[in-house]
Wavefront OBJ file of the C-alpha trace (Angstrom):
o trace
v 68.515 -26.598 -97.355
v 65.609 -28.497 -98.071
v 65.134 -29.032 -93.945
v 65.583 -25.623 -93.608
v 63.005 -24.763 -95.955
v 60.312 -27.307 -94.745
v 60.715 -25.825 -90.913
v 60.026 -22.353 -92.357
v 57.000 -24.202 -94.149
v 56.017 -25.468 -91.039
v 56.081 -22.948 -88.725
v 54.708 -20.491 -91.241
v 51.898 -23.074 -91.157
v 51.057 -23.459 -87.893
v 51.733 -20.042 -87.099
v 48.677 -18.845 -89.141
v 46.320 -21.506 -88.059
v 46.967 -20.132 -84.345
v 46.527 -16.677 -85.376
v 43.270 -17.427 -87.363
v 42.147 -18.908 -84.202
v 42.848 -16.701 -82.047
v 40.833 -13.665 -84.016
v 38.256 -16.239 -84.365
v 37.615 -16.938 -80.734
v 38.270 -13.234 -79.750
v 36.041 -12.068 -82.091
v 33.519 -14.018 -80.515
v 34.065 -12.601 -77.093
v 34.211 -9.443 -78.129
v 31.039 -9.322 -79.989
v 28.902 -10.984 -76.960
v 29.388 -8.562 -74.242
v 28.679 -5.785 -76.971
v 25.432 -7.601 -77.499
v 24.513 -7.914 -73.993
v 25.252 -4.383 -73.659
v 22.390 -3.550 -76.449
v 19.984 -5.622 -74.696
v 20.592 -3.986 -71.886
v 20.197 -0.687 -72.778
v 16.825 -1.360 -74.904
v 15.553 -3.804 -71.907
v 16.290 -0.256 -69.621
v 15.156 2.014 -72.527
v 11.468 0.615 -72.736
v 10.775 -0.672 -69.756
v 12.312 1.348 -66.490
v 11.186 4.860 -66.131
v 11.758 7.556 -63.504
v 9.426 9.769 -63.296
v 9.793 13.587 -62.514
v 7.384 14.787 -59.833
v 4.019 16.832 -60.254
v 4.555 20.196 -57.458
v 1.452 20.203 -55.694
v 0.417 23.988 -56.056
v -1.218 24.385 -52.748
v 0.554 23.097 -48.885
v -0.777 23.946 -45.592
v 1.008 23.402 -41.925
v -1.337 23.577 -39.505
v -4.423 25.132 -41.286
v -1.856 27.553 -42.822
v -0.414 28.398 -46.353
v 2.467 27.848 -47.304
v 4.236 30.242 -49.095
v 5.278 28.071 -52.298
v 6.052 31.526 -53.938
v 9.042 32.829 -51.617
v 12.435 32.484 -52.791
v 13.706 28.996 -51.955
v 10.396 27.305 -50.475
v 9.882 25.647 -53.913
v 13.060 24.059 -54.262
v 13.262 23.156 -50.706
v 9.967 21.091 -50.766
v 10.597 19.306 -53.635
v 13.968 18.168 -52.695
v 11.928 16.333 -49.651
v 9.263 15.150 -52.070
v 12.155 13.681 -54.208
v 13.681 12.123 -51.602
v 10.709 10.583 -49.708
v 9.427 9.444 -52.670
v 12.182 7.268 -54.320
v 13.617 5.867 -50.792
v 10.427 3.463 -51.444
v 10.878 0.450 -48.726
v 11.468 3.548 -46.240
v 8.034 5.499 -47.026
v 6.126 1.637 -47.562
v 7.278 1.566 -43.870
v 5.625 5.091 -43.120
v 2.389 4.198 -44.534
v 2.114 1.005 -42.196
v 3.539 2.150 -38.965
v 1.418 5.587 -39.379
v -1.827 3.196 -39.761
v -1.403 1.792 -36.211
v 0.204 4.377 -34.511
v -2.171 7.653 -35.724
v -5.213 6.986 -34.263
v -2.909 6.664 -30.729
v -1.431 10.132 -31.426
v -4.051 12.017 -32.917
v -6.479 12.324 -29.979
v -3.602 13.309 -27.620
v -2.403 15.931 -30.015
v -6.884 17.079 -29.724
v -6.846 17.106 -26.534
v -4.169 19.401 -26.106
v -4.679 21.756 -28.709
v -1.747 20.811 -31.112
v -2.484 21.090 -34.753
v -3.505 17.642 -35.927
v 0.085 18.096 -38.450
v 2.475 17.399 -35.552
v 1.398 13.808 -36.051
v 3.858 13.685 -39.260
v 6.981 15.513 -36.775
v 7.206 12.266 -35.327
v 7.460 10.255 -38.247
v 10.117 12.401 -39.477
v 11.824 12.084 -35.439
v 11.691 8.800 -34.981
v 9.608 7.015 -38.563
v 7.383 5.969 -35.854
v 9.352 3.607 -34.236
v 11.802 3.839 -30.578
v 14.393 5.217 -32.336
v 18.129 6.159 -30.118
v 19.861 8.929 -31.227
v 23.747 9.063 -31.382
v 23.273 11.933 -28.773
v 20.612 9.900 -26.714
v 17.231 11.548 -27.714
v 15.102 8.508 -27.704
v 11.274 7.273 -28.403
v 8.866 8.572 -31.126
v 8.978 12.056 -30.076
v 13.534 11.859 -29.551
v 13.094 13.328 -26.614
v 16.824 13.749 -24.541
v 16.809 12.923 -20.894
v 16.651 15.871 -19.516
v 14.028 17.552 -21.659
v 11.996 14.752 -20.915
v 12.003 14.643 -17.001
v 11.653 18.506 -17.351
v 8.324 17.691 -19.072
v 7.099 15.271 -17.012
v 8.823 12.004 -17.840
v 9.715 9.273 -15.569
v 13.244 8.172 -16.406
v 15.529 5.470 -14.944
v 17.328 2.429 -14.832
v 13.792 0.467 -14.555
v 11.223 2.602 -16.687
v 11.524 5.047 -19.352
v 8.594 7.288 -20.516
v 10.181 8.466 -23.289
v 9.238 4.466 -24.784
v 5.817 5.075 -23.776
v 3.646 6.621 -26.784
v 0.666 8.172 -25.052
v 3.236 10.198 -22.652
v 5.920 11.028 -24.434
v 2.742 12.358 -26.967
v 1.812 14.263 -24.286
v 4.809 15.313 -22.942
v 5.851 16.751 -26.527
v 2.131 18.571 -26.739
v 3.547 20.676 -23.374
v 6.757 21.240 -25.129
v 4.879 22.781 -28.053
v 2.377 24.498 -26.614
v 5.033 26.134 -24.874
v 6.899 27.176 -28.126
v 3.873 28.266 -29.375
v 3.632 30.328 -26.964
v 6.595 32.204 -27.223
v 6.964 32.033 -31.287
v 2.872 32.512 -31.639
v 3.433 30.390 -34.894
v 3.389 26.970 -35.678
v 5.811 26.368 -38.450
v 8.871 28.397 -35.957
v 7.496 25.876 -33.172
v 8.370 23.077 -35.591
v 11.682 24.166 -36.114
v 12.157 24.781 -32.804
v 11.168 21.085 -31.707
v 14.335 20.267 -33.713
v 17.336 22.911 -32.983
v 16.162 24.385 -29.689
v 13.933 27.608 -28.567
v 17.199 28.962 -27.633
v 18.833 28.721 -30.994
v 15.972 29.393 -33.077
v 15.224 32.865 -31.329
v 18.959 33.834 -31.813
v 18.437 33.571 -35.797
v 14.986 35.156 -35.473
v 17.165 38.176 -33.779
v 19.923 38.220 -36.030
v 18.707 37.845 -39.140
v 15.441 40.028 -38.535
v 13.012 37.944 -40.204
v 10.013 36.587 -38.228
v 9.130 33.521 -40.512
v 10.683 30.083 -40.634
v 10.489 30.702 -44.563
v 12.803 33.425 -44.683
v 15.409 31.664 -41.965
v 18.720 31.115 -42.977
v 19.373 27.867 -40.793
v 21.731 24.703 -40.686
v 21.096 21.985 -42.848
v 19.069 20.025 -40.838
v 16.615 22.524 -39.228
v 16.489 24.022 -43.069
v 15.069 20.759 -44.005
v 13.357 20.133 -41.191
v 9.336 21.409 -41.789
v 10.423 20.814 -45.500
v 10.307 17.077 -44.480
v 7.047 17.113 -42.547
v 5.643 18.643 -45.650
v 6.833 16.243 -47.639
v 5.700 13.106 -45.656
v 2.225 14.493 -45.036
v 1.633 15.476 -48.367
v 2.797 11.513 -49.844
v 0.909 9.932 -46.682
v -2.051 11.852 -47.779
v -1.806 11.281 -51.553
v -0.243 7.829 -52.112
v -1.799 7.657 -55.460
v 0.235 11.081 -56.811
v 3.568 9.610 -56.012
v 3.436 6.006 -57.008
v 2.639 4.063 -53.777
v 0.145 1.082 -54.469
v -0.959 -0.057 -50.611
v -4.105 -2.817 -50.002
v -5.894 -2.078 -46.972
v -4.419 -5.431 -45.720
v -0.894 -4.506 -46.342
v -0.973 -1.916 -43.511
v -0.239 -2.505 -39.809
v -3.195 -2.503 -37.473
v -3.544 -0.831 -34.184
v -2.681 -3.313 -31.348
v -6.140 -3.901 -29.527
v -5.270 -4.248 -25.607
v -6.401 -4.525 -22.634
v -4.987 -2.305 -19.731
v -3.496 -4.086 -15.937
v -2.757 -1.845 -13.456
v 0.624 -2.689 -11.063
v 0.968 -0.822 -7.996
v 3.624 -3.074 -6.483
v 6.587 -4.752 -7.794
v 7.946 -7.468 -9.728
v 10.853 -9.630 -9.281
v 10.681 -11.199 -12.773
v 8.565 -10.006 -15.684
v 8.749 -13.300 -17.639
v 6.698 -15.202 -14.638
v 4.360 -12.199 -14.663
v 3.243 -12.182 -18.368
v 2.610 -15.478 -17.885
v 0.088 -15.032 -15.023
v -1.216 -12.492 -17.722
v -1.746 -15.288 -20.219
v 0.794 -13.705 -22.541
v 4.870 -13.860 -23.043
v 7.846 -11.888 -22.161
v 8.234 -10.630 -25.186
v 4.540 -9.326 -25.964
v 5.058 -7.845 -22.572
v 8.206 -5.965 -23.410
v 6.976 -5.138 -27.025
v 3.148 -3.460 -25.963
v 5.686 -1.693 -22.592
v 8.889 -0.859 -24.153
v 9.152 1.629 -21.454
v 9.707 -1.401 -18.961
v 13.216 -1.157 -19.495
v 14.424 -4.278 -16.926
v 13.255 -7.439 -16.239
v 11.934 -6.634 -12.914
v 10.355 -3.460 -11.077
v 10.889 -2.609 -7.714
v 8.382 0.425 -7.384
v 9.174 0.841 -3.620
v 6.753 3.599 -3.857
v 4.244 2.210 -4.464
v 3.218 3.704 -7.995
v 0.536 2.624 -10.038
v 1.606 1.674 -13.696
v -0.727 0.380 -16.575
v 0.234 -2.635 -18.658
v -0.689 -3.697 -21.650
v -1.783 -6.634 -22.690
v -3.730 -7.998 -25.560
v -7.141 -8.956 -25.634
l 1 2 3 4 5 6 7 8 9 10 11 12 13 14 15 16 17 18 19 20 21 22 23 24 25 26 27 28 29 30 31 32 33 34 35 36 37 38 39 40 41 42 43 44 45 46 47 48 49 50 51 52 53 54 55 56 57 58 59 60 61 62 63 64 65 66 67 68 69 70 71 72 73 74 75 76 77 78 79 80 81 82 83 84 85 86 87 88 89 90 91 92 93 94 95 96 97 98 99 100 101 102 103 104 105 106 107 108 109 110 111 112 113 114 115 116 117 118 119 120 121 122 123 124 125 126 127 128 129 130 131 132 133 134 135 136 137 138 139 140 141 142 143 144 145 146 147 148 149 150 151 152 153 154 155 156 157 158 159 160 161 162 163 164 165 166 167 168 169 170 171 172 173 174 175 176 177 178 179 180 181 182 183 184 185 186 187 188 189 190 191 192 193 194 195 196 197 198 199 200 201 202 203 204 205 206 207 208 209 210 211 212 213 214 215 216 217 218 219 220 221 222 223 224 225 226 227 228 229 230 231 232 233 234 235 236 237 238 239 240 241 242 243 244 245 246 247 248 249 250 251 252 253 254 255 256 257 258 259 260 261 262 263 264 265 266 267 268 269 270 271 272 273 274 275 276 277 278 279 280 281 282 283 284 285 286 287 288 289 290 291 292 293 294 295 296 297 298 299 300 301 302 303 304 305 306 307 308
């Protein structure tokens, strides 16, 4: 009896020390993530803030209002604002490439009569880079294969034009002008650039509007001069949406010098080097070289860059 009644003691015993332990040490854990989780939430509370955007009350597209006032156009624009704005290493990217690669477009577009605002169609296109399309459209300007021979651009196994700034620049100017022609307005033109002439003057018919504003489209083209808007309005007022950029942060414009190669070239790697350059400055300042060697057995003259 007395064992008996010593076990019980015993166990009773030990069974409450383990208990009392076991609150003690969950208690503990339970209190510490709790904690953590208060931090957190002041850390968050006072010091990371998102900031609703400002609507810029006046947008122009090619010297021309906008209609900010129309059902929709609002919305629309600030959905692209939104977007461009808070996808930050993307639009840090814009404001570099657009640095060395404006001052390349922008006197093509001049020359050709093309509102100075195409410039931002490509960044949307391509974000100013040689860009390939699922579907093949390819360069700044995503031009397709066949749009681009029918505009003028060289394409085969051994040079591309559609990697060749200036004259896939160009050949896009021709494609617009031509739009422009037929739509006699430059906002329809840019929408055209991105679902087709053919497609865009099938809506025009059907839903009897004459104004890209009041289109009922797909997603894409709906977005489409909605995101041009967008980027030129941020590039032009980095200070509005939050972007901090030093002068030395951007990308320069490459400064070349131009070789002209009217025969061909069994091996481009030898050939930069007679240049006093590499085979991969060659390929990067030509990207429309698009082998390793040239045969031009017609006897075309090409320039090449090259730096200074």
């Amino acid at each position: 009896m007395k064992r008996n009644t010593l076990f019980l003691f015993f166990f009773l015993a030990v069974g409450g020390l383990m208990l009392t332990a076991v609150n003690l040490t969950g208690s503990g854990h339970e209190d510490e993530p709790r904690k953590i989780d208060t931090l957190y939430k002041e850390h968050v509370k006072d010091n990371y803030k998102v900031f609703s955007l400002a609507s810029p009350e006046r947008v122009t597209f090619a010297e021309k209002e906008v209609p900010l006032e129309r059902f929709g156009v609002q919305e629309k624009l600030d959905r692209e604002l939104l977007v461009n704005t808070y996808w930050h290493s993307n639009t840090f990217l814009l404001f570099k490439r657009a640095n060395r690669w404006f001052p390349v477009i922008e006197p093509i577009l001049k020359a050709n009569g093309v509102p100075d605002d195409f410039k931002y169609l490509a960044v949307i296109e391509s974000g100013l880079t040689n860009a390939v399309s699922p579907a093949g459209a390819t360069g700044f300007w995503q031009f397709l294969k066949s749009t681009g021979k029918e505009y003028g651009l060289e394409i085969n196994d051994e040079v591309d034009e559609r990697y060749h700034v200036e004259k896939s620049t160009d050949a896009a100017c021709k494609y617009l002008l031509d739009a422009y022609e037929r739509y006699g307005d430059w906002s329809l033109v840019a929408a055209s650039y991105n679902m087709g002439m053919a497609g865009l003057e099938r809506q025009l018919e059907r839903q009897q509007v004459d104004e890209y504003w009041d289109l009922l489209l797909n997603s894409e083209t709906s977005r489409y001069v909605y995101r041009i808007l967008a980027v030129k309005e941020i590039l032009n007022n980095s200070d509005d949406y939050g972007f901090v950029i030093r002068p030395k942060d951007l990308y320069e414009p490459y400064r070349t010098r131009e070789v002209p190669l009217d025969s061909s070239v069994e091996d481009f790697a030898l050939f930069a080097k007679e240049q006093g350059a590499n085979y991969n400055i060659l390929k990067s300042l030509n990207p429309w070289l698009r082998d390793r060697s040239l045969r031009n057995s017609s006897g075309k003259t090409y320039m090449l860059k090259f730096p200074e």
